[in-house]
C-alpha positions in Angstrom: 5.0 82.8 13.8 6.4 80.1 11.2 4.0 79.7 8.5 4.3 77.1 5.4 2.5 75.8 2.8 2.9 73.0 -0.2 0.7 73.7 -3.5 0.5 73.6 -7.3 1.5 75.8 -9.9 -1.3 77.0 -12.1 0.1 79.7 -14.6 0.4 83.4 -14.7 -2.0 86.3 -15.2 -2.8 89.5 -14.3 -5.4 91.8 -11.8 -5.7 95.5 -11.1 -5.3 96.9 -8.1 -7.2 99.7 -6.7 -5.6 102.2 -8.0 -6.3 100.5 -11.9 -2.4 99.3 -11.8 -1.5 96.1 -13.4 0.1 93.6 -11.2 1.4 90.4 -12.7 0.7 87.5 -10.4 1.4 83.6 -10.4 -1.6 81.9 -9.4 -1.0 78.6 -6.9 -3.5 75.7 -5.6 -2.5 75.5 -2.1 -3.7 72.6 -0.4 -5.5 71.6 1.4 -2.9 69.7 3.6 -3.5 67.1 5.9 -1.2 66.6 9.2 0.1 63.3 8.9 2.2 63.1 12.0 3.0 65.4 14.8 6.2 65.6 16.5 7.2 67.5 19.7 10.3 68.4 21.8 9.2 65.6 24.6 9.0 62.5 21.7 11.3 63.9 19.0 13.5 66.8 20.1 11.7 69.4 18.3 8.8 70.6 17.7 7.4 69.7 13.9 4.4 68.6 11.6 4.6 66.1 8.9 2.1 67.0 6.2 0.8 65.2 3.1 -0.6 66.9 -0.4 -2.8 65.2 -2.6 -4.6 62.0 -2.5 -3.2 59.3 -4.0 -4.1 55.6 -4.9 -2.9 52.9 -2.2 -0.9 51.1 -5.1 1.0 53.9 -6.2 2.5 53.2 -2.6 5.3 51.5 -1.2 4.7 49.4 1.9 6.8 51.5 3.9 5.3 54.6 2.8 1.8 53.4 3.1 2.8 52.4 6.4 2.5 55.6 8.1 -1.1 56.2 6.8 -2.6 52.6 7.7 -1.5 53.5 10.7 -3.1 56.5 11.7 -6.2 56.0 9.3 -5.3 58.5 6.7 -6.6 58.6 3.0 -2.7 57.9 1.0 -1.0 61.4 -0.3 1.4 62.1 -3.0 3.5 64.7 -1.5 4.7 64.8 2.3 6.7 67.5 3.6 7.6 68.3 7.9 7.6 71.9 8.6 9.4 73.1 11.6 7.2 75.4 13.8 7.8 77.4 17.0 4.3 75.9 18.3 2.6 73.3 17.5 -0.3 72.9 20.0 -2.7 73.7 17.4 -2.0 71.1 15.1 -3.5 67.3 15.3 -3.3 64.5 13.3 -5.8 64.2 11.1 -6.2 68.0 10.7 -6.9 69.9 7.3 -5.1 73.3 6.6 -6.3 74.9 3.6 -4.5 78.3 2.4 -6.6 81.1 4.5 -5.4 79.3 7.1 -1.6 79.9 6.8 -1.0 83.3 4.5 -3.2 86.8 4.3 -2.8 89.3 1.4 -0.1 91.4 2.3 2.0 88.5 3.6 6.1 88.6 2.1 7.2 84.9 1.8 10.0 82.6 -0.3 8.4 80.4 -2.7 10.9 76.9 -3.6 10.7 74.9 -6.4 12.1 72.7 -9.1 13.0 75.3 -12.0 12.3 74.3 -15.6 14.5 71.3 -17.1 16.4 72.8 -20.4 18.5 70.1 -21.5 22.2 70.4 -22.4 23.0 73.9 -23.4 26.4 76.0 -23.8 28.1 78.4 -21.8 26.2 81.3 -23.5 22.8 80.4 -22.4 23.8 78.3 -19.2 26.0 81.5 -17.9 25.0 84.6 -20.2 28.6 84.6 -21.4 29.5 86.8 -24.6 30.2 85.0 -27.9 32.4 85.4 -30.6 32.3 87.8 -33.3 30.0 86.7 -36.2 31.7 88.1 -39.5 35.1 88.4 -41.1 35.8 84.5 -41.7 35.7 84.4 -37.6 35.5 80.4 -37.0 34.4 81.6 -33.2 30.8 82.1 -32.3 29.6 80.0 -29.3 32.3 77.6 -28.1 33.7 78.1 -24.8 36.8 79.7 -24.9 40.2 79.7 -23.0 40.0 76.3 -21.1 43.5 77.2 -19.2 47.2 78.3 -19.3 49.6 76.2 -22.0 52.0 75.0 -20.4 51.7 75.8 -16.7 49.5 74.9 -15.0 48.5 72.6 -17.8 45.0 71.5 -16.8 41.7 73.1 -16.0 40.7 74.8 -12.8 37.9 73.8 -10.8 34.5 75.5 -11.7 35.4 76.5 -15.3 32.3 77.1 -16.9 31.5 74.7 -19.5 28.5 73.3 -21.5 26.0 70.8 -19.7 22.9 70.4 -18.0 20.9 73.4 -17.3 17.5 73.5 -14.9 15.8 70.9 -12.9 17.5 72.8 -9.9 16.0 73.5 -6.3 15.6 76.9 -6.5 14.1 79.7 -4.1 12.8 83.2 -5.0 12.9 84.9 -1.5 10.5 88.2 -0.1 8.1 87.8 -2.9 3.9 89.2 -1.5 1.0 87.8 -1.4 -1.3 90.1 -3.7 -4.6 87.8 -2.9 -6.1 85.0 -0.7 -9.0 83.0 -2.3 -10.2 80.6 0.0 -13.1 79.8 -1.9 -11.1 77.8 -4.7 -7.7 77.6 -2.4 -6.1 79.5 -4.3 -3.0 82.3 -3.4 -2.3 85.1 -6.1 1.7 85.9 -5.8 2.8 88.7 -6.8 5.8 88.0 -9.9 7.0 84.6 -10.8 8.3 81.6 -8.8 9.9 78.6 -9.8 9.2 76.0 -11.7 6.4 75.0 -15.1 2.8 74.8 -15.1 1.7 71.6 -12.3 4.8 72.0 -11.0 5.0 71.6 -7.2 5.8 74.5 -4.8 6.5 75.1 -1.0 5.6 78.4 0.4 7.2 80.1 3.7 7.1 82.9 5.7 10.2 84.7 4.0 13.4 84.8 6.3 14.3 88.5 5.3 12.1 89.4 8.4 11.8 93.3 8.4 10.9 93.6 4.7 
């Protein structure tokens, strides 16, 4: 079964697992959700739930997006995602889903994020390259290098890799576990780290590396 999930990151730390072994874990607020729309093979041509994350003040709205929760009667969210699902019978609009709900300890699912923004930065910290030497009068020690051939074929090939932005990418860490389910405080306890800072929003699935 398809499982997802949409929630917060909160910061790192650490537990102990039975055996008194440390396990690093990210900790992540996940939801509660609330399904905002539901859409089946017979209306839509698939089957589908639209689902919103965090409450949000009606003027932080535009009309169009405060459209779709005047109409069904549904407190304004921030964040709205649609998750495909092989069934989705047991879902109604209106419905909460809080984290217990979706993912059990023991669980292996891909975590996607935005990764941390780090400005414009060179070809050694963008791409790990090697730099030039330091000492003996060397006027080399981080540029980029070679950009091409003189005189043939006298320009730069396609996906050189040069200086520029670096982060604010979409990025997914795949098969990671989930070490702990707290559905007290709705929080999930993943083992290693995931994209993203501190706040920074997350979307949590089932991984696709089924097997592992």
């Amino acid at each position: 079964m398809k499982k997802a999930m949409i929630g917060k990151k909160i910061g790192m730390t650490q537990i102990f697992d039975e055996n008194g072994l440390v396990i690093p874990v990210t900790v992540v607020e996940a939801g509660p959700l609330t399904v905002v729309q539901k859409k089946t093979v017979d209306t839509d041509g698939y089957d589908a739930i639209k689902v919103g994350y965090e409450k949000v003040q009606e003027k932080k709205l535009s009309k169009p997006a405060l459209g779709q929760f005047t109409k069904t009667k549904l407190a304004p969210m921030k964040h709205l995602k649609e998750f495909r699902l092989e069934d989705v019978s047991g879902f109604e609009v209106g419905q909460e889903i809080k984290a217990e709900d979706m993912f059990q300890a023991g669980d292996k699912i891909d975590v996607s994020g935005i990764s941390k923004g780090k400005g414009f930065q060179g070809t050694i910290k963008r791409y790990g390259q090697k730099g030039g030497m330091e000492t003996h009068g060397s006027m080399y020690h981080r540029r980029v290098g070679s950009m091409s051939a003189n005189t043939n074929p006298a320009r730069v090939f396609k996906g050189k890799k040069l200086p520029g932005h670096m982060g604010l990418d979409n990025t997914t860490i795949q098969n990671l576990e989930v070490v702990r389910v707290d559905a007290e405080r709705g929080l999930i306890l993943i083992r290693g780290a995931v994209p993203g800072p501190k706040g920074g929003l997350l979307v949590i699935k089932n991984t696709v590396k089924s097997g592992k």
